[in-house]
MARTI-760078 format. One record per atom (N, C-alpha, C, O): atom name; x, y, z. Coordinates in Angstrom, 2 decimals. Layout:
REM MARTI-760078
CA|X|Y|Z
...
//
This chain:
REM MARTI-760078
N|9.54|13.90|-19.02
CA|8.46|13.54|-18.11
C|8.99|12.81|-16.88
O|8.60|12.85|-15.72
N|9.87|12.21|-17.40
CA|10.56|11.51|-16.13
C|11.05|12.24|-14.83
O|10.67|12.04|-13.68
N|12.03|13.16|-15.29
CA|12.46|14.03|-14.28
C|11.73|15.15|-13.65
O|12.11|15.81|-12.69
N|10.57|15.30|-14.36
CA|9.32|16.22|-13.95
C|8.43|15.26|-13.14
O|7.33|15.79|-12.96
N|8.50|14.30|-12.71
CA|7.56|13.43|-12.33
C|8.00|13.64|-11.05
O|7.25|14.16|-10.22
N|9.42|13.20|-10.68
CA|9.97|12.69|-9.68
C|9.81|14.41|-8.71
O|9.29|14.80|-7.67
N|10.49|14.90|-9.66
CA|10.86|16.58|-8.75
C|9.53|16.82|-7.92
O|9.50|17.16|-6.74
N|8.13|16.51|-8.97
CA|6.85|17.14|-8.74
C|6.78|16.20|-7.11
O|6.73|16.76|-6.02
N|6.79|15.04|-7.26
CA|6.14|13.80|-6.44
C|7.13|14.72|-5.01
O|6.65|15.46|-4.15
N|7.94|14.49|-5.13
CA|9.35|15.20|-3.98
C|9.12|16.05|-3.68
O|9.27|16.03|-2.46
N|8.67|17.31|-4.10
CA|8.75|18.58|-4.25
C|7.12|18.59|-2.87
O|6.96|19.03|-1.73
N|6.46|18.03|-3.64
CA|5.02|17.80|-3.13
C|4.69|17.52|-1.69
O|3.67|17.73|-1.03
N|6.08|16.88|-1.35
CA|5.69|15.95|0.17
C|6.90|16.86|0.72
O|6.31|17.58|1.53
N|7.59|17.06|0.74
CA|9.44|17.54|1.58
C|9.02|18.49|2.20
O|9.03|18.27|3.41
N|8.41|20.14|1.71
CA|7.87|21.28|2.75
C|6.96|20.57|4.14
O|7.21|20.58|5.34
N|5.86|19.98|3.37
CA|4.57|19.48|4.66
C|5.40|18.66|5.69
O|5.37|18.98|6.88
N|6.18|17.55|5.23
CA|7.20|16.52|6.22
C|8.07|17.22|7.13
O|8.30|17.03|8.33
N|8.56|18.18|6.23
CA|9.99|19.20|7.42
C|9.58|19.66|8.13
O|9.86|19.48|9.32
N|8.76|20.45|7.69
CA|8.49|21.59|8.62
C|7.43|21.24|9.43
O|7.75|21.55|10.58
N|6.22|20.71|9.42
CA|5.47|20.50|9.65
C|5.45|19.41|11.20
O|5.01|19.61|12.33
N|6.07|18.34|10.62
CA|6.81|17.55|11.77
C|7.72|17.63|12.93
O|8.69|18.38|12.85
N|7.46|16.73|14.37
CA|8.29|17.30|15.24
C|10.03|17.04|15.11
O|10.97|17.78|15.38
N|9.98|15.18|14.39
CA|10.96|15.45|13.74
C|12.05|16.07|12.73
O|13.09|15.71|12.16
N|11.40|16.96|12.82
CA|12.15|18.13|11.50
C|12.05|19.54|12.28
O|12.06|20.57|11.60
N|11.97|19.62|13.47
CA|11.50|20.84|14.13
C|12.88|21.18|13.89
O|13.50|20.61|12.99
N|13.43|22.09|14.62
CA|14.11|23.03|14.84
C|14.66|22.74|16.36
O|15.48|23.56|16.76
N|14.34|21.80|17.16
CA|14.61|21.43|18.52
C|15.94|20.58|18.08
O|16.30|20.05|17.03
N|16.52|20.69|19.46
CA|17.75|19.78|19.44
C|17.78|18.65|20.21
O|18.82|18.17|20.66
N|16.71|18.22|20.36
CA|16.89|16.69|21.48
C|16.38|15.62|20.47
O|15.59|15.88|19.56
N|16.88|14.47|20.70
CA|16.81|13.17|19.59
C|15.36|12.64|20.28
O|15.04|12.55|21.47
N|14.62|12.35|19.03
CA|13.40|11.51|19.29
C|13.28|10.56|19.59
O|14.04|9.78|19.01
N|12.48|10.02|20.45
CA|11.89|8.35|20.67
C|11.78|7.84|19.62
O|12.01|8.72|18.78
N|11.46|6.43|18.90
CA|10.87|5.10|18.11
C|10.04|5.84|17.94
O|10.09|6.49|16.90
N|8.99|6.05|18.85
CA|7.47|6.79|18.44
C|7.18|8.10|17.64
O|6.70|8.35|16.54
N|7.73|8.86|18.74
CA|7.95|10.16|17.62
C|8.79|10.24|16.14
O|8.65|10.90|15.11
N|9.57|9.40|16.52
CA|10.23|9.37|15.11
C|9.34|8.72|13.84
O|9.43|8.92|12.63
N|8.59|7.99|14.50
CA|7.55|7.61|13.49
C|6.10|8.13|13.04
O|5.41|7.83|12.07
N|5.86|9.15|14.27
CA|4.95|10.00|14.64
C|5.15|10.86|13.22
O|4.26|11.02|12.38
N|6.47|11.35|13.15
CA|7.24|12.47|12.03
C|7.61|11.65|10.47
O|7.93|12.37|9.51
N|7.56|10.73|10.36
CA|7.40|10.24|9.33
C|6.25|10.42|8.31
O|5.19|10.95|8.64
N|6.57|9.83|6.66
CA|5.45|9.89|5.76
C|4.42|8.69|6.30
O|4.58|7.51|6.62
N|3.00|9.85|6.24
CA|2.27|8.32|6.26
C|1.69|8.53|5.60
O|1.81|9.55|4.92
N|0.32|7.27|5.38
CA|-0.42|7.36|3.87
C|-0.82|8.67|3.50
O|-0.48|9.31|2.51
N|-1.70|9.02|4.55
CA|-2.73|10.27|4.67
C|-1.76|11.47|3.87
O|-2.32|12.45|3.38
N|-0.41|11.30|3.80
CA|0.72|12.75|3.54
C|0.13|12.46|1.73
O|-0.18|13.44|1.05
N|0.06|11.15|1.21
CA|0.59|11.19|-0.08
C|-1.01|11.54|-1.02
O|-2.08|10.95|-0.91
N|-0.66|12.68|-1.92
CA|-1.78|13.41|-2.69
C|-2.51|12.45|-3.38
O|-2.01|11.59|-4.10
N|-3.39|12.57|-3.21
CA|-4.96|11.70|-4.17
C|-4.22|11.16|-5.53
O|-4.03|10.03|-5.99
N|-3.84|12.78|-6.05
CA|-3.50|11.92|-7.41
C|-2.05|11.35|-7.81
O|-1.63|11.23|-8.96
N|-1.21|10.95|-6.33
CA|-0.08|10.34|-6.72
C|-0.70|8.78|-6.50
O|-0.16|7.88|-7.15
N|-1.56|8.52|-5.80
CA|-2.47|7.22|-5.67
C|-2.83|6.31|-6.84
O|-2.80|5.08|-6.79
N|-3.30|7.29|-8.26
CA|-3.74|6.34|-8.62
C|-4.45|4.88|-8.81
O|-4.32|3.88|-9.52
N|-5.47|5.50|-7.50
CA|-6.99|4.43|-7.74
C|-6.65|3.54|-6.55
O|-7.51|2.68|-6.36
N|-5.78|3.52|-5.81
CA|-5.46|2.60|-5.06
C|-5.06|3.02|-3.48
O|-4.89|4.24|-3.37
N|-4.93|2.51|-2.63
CA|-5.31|2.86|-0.91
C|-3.94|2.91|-0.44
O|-3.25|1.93|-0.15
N|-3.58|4.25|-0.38
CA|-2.11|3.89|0.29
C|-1.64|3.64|1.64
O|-2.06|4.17|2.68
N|-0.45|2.53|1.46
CA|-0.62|1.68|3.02
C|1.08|2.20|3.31
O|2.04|2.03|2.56
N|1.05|2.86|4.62
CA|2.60|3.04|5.28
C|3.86|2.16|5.50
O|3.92|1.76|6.66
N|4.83|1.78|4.75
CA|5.44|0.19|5.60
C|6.78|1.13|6.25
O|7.45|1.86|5.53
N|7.00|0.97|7.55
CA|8.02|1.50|8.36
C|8.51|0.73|8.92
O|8.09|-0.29|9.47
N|10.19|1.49|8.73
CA|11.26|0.71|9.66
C|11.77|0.95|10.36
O|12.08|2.11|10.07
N|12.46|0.62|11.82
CA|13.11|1.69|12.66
C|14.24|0.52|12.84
O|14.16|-0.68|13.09
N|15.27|1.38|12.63
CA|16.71|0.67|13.17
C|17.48|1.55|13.61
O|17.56|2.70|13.19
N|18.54|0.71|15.10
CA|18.48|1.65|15.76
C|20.25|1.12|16.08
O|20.35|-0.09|16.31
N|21.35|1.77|16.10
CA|22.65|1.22|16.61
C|23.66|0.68|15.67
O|23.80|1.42|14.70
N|24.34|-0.27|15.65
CA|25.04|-0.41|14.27
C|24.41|-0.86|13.41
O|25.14|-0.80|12.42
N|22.95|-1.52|12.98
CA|22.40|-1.82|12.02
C|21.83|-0.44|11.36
O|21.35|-0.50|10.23
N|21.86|0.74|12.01
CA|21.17|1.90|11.74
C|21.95|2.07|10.45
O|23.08|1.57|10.41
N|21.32|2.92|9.05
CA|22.14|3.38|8.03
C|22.53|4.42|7.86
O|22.42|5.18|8.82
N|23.11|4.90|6.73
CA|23.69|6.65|6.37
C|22.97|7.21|5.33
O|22.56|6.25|4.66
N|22.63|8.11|4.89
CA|21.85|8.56|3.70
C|22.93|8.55|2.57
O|24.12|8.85|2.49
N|21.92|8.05|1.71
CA|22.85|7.04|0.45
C|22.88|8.43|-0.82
O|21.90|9.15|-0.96
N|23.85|8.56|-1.46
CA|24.00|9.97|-2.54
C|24.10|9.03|-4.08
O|23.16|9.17|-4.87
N|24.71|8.54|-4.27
CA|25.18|8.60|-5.79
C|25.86|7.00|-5.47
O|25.96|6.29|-4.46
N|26.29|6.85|-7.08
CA|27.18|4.95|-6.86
C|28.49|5.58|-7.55
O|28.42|6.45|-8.42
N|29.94|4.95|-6.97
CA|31.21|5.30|-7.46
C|31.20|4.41|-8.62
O|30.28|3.65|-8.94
N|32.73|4.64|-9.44
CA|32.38|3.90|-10.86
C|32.57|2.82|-10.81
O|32.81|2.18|-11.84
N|32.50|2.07|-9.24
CA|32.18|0.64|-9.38
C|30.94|-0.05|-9.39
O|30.69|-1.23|-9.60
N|29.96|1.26|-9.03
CA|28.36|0.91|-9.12
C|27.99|0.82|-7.15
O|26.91|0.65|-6.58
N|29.41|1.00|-6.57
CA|29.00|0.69|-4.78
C|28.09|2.11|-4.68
O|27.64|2.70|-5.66
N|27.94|2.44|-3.56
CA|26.47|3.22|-3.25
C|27.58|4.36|-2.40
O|28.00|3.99|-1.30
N|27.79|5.02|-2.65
CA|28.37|6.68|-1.60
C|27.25|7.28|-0.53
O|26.19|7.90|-0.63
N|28.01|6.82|0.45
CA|26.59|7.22|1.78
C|27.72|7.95|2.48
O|28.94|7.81|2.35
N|26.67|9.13|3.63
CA|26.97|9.74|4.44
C|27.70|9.30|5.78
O|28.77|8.70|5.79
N|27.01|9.66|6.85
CA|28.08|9.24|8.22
C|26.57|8.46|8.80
O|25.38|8.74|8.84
N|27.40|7.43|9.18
CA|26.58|6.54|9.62
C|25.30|7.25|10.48
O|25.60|8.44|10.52
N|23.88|7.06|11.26
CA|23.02|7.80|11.95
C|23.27|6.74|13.39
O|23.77|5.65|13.13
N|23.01|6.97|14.56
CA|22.34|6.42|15.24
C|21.37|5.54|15.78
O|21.38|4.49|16.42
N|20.18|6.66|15.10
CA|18.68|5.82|15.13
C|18.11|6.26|13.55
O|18.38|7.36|13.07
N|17.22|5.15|12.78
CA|17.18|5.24|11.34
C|15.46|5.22|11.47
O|15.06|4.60|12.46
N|14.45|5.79|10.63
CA|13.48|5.62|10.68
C|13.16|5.77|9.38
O|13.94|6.49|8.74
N|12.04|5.20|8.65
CA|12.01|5.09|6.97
C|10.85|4.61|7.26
O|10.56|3.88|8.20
N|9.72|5.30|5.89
CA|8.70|5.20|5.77
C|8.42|5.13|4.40
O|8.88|5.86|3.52
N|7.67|4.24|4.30
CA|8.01|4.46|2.39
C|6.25|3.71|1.93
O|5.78|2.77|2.57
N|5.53|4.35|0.75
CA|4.10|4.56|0.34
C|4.29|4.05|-1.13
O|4.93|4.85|-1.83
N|3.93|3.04|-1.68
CA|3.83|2.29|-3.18
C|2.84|3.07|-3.59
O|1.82|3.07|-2.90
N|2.87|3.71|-4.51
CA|1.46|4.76|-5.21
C|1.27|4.26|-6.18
O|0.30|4.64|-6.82
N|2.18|3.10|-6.77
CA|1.91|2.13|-8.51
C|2.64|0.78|-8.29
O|3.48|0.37|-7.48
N|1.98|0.25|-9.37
CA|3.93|-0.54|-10.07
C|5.04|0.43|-9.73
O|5.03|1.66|-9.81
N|6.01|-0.41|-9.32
CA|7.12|0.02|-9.55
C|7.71|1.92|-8.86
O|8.71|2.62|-8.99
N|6.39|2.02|-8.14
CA|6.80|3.53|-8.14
C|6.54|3.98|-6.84
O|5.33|4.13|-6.65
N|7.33|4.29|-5.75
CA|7.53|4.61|-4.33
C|7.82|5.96|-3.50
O|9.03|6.18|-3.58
N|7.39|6.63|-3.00
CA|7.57|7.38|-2.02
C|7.83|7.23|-0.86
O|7.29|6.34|-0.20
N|9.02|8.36|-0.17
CA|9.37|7.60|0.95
C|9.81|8.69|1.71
O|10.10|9.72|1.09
N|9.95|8.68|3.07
CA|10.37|9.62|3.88
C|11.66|8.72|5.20
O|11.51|7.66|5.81
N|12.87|9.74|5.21
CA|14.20|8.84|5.72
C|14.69|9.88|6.56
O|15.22|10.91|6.15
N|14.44|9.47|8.19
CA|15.38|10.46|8.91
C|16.40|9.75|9.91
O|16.15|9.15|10.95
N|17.27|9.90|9.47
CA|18.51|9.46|10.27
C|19.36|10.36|11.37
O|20.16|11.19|10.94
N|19.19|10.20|12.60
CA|19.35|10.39|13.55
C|20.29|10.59|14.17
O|20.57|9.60|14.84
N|21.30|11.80|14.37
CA|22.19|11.46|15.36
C|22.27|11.92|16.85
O|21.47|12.75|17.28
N|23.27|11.35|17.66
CA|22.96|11.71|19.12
C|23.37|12.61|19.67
O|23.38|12.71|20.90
N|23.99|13.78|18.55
CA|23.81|15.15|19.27
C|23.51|16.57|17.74
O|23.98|16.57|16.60
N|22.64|17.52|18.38
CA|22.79|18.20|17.41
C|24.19|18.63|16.41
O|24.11|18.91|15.22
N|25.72|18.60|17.39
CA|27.11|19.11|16.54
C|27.38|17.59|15.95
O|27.92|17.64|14.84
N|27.21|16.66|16.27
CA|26.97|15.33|15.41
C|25.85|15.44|14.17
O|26.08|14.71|13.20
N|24.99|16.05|14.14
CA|24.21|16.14|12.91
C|24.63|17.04|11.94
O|24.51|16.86|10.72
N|25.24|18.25|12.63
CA|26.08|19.26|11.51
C|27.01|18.70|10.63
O|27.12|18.91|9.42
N|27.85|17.77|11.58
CA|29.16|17.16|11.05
C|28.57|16.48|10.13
O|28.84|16.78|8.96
N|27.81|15.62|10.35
CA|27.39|14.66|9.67
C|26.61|14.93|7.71
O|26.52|14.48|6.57
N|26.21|16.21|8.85
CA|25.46|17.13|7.14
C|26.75|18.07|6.55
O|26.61|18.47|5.40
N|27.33|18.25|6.88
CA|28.91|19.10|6.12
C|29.51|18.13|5.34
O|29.98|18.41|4.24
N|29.54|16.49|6.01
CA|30.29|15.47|5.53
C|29.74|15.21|4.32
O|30.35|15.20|3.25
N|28.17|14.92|4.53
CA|27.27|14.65|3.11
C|27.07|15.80|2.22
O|26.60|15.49|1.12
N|27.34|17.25|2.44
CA|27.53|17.59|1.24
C|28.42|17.64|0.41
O|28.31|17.62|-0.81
N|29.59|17.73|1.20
CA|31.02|17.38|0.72
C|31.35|16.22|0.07
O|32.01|16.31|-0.97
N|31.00|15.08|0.50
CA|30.49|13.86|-0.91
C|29.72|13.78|-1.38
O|29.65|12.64|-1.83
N|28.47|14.67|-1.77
CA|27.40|15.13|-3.12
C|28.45|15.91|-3.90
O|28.52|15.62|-5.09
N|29.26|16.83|-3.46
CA|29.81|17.31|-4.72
C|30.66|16.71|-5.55
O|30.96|17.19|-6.65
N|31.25|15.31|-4.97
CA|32.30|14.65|-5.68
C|31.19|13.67|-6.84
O|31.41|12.90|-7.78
N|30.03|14.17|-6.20
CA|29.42|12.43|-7.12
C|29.58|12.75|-8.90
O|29.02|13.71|-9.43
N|30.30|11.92|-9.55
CA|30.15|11.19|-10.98
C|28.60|11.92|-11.19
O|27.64|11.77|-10.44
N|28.65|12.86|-12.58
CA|27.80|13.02|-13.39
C|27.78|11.42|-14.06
O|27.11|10.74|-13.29
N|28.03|11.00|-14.63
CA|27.82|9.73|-15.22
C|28.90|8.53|-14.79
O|30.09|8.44|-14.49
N|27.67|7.63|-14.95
CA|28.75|6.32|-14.50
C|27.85|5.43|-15.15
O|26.64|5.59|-15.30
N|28.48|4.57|-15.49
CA|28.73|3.10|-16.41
C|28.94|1.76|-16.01
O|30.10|1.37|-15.97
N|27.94|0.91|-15.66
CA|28.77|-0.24|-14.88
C|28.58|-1.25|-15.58
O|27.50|-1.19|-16.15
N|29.40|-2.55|-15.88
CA|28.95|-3.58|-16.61
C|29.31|-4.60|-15.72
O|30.37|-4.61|-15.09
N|28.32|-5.60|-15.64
CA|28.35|-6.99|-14.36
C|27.83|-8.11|-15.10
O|26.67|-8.26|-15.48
N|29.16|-9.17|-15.31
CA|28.64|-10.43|-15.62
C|28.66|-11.24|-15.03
O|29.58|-11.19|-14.21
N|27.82|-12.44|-14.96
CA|27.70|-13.07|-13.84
C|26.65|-14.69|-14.25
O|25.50|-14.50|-14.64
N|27.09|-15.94|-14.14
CA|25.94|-16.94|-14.73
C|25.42|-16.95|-15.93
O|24.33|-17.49|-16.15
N|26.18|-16.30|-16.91
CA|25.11|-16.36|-18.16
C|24.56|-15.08|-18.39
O|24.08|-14.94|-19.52
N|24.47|-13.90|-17.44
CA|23.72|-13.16|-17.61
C|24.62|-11.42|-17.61
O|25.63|-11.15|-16.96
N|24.26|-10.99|-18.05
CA|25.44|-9.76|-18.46
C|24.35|-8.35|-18.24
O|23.26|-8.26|-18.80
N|24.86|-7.43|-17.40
CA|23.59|-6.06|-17.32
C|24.58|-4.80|-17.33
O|25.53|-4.82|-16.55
N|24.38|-3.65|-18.24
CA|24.92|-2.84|-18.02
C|24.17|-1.91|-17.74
O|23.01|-2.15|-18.07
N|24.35|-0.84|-17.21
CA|23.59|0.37|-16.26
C|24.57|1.31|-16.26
O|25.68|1.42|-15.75
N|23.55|2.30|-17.29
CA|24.24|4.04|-17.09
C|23.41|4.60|-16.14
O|22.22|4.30|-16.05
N|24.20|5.76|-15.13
CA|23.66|6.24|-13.94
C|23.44|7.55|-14.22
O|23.60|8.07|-13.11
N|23.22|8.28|-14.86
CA|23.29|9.87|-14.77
C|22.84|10.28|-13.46
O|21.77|9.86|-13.03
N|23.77|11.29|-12.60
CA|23.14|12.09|-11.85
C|23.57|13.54|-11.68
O|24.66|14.01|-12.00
N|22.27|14.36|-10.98
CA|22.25|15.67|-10.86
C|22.32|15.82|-9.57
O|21.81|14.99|-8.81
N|23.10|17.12|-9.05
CA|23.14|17.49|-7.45
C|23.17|18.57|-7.14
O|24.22|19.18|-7.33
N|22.10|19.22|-6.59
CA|21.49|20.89|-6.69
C|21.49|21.09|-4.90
O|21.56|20.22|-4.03
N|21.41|22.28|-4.81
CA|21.28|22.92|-3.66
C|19.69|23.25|-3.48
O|19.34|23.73|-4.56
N|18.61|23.21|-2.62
CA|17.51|23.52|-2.76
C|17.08|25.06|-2.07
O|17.94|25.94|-2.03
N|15.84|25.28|-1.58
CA|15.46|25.79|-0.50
C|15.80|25.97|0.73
O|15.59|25.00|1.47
N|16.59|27.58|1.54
CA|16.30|27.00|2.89
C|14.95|26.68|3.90
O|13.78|27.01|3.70
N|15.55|25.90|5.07
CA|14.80|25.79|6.45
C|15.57|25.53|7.27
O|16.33|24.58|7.07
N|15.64|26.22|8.39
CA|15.66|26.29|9.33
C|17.18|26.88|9.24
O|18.03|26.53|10.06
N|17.41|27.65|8.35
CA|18.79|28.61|8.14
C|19.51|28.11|7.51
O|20.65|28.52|7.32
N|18.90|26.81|6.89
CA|20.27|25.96|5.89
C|19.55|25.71|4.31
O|18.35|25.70|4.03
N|20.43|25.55|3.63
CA|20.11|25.18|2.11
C|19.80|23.84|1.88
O|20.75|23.07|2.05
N|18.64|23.31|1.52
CA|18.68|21.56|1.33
C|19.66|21.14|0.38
O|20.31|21.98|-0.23
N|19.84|19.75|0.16
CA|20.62|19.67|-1.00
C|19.53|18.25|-1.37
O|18.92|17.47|-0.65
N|19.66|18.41|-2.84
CA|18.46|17.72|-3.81
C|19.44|16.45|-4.63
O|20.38|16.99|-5.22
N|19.43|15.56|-4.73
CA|19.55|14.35|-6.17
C|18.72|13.98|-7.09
O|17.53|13.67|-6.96
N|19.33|14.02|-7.97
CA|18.15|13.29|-9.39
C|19.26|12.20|-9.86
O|20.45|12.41|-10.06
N|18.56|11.02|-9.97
CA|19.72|9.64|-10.44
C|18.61|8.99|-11.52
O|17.54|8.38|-11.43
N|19.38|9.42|-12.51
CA|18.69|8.18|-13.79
C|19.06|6.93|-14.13
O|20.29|6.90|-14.26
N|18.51|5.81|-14.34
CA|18.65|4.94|-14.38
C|18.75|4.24|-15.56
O|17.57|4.03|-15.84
N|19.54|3.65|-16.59
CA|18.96|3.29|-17.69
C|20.14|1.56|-17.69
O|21.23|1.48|-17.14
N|19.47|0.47|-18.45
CA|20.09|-0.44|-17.94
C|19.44|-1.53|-19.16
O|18.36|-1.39|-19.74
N|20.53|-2.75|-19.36
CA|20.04|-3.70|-20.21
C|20.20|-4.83|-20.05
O|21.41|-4.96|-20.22
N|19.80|-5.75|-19.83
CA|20.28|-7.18|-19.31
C|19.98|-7.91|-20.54
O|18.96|-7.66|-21.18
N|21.05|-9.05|-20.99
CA|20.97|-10.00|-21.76
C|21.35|-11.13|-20.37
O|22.01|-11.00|-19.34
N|20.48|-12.35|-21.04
CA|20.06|-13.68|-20.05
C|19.57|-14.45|-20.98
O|18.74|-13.87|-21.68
N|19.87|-16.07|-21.39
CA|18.74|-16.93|-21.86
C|18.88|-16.33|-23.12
O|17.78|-16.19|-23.65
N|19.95|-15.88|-23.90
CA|19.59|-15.14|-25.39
C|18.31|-14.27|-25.30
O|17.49|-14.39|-26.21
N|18.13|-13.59|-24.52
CA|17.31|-12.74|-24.65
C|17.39|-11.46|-23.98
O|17.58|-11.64|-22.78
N|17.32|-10.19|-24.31
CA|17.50|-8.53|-23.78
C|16.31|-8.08|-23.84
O|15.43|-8.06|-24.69
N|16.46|-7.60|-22.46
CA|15.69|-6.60|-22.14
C|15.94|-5.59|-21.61
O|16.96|-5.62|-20.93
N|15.23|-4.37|-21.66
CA|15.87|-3.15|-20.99
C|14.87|-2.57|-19.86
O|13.64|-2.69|-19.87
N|15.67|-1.92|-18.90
CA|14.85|-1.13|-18.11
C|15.57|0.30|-17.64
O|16.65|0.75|-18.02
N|14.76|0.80|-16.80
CA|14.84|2.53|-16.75
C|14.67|2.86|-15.27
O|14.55|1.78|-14.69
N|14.63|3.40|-14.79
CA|14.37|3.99|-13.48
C|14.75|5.66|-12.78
O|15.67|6.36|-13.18
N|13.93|5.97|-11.82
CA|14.35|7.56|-11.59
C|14.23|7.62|-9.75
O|13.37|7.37|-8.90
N|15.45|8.03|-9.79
CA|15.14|8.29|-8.14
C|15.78|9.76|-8.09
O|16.77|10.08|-8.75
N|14.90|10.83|-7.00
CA|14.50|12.06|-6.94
C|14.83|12.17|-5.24
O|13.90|11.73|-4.57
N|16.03|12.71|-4.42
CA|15.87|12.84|-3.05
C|16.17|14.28|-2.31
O|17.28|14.81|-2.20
N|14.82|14.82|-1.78
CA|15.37|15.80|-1.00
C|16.11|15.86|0.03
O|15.27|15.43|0.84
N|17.39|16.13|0.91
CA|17.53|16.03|2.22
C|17.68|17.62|3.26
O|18.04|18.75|2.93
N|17.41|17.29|4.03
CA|17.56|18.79|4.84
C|18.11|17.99|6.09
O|17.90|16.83|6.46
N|19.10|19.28|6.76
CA|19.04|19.04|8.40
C|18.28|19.87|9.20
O|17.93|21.05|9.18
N|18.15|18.98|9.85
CA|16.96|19.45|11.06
C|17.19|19.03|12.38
O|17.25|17.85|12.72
N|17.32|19.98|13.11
CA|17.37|19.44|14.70
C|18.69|18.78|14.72
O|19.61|19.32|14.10
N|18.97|17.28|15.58
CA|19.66|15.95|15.59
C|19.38|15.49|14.27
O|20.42|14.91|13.95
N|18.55|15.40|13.28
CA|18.61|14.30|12.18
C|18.76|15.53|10.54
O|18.55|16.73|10.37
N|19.27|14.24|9.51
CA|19.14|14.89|8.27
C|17.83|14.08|7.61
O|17.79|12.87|7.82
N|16.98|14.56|7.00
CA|15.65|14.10|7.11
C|15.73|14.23|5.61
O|16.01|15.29|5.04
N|15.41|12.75|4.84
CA|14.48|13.05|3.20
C|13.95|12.49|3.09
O|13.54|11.59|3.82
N|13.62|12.94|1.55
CA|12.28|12.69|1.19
C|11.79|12.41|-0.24
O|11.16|13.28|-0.84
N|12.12|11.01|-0.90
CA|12.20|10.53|-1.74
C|10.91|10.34|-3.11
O|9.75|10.50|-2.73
N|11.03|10.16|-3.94
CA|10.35|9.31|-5.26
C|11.32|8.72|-5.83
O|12.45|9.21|-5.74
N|11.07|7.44|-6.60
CA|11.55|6.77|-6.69
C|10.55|5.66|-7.68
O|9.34|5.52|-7.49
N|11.52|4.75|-9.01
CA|10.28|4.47|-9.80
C|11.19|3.26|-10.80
O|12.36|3.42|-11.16
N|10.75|2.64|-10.95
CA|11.42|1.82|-12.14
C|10.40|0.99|-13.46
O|9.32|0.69|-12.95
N|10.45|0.66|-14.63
CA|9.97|0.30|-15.47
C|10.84|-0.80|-15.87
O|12.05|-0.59|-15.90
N|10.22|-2.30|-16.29
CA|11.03|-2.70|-17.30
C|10.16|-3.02|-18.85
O|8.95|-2.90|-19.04
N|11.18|-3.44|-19.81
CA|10.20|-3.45|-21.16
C|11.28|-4.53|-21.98
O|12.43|-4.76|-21.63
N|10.60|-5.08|-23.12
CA|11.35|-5.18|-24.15
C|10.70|-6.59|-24.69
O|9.50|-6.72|-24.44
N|11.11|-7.24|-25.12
CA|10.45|-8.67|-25.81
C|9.57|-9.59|-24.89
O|8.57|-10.17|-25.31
N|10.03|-9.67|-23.61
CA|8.77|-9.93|-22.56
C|8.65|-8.87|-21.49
O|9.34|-7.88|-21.75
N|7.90|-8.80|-20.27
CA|7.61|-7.81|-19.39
C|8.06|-8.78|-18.27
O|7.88|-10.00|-18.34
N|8.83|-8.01|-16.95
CA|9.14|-8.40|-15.72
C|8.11|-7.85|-14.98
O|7.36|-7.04|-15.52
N|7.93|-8.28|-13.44
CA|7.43|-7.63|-12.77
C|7.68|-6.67|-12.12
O|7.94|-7.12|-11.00
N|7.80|-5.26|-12.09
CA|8.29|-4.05|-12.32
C|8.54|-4.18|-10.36
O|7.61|-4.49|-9.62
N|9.95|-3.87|-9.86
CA|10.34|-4.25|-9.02
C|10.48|-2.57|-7.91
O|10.48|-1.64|-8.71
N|10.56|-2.19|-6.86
CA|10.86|-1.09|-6.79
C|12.35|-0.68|-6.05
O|13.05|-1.32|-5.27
N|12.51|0.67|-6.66
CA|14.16|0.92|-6.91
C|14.01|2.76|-6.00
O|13.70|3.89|-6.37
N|14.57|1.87|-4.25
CA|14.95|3.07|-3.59
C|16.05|4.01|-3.87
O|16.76|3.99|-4.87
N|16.13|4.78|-2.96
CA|16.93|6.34|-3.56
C|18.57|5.46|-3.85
O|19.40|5.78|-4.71
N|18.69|4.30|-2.85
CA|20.02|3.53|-2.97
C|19.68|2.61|-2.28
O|18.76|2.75|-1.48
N|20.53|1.13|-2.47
CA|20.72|0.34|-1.32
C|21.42|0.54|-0.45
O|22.48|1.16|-0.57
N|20.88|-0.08|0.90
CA|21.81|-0.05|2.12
C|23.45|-0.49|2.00
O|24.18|-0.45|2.99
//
């Protein structure tokens, strides 16, 4: 159910966002702040019943220059985060549909269309190296967490003459603290495509925790910056 959740939630939003948007057009000139946010997920994108009873609100970011980021793939077996080539201009939009459970739309920008190719040749070329499994153990104050990562890395659908490429990252993890363990879980699901100047995705993303007491279920993007 897990990995059917995420694909569905992803699967659901990535066609309407790409294609649909000017940022995902097929043009080669880099967007404004505005348009780039114009082309982003907003509430109105995310389906009734990924809502679950509740009003979905847009929170967007735009960063733009060396604070801008790279689209994040997989963690090496030190648990660091494997990202692409840095973007330009960064725009991220991301929709809480529960606890713990997020949708999000990420187009990173570069400042010429043969800069976005490079940039998308580079990132598939480190999706294929990523670790099917990885293992990390971190102690630290008393408190000890280990985290198995499983991940999957598929080729999708084309648009706009190219093949997307897809992630599925499982999360499974246990923290002892205070003589006491607990475990938690998580699933992050990312489409990316290139388009135009930018490589554009389009995330779910979800975490649970459980075990002798309950945390407050925290949310767990496709990667950290």
């Amino acid at each position: 159910m897990r990995p059917l959740l995420a694909l569905t939630a992803s699967v659901a939003l990535t066609v309407p966002l790409v294609v649909a948007q000017p940022a995902q057009a097929a043009a080669h000139s880099p967007l404004s702040e505005r348009g780039l946010a114009n082309s982003s997920l907003g509430a109105a994108d995310v389906p009734r019943w990924m809502s679950r009873g509740i009003t979905p609100v847009a929170r967007q970011t735009f960063i733009k220059g060396s604070l801008a980021g790279a689209p994040p793939l997989c963690v090496d077996q030190s648990g660091e985060a494997v990202r692409g080539r840095q973007a330009r201009q960064e725009m991220s939009s991301t929709v809480a549909t529960r606890t713990g459970k997020e949708i999000g739309s990420y187009i990173y920008q570069y400042r010429t269309r043969e800069a976005a190719v490079r940039a998308w040749s580079a990132l598939n070329s480190l999706a294929a190296q990523c670790e099917g499994r990885v293992e990390v153990d971190v102690a630290d104050d008393g408190m000890a967490t280990r985290v198995v990562i499983n991940t999957e890395v598929n080729q999708t659908r084309t648009l706009f003459g190219t093949s997307g490429l897809t992630l599925f990252l499982d999360y499974d993890g246990v923290v002892e603290a205070f003589d006491t363990e607990f475990a938690w879980f998580g699933d992050s699901y990312v489409s990316y495509y290139l388009a135009g100047t930018s490589i554009v995705g389009v995330a779910f993303s979800g975490i649970d925790v459980g075990g002798p007491f309950r945390l407050q279920a925290v949310t767990l993007r496709p990667l950290s910056r």
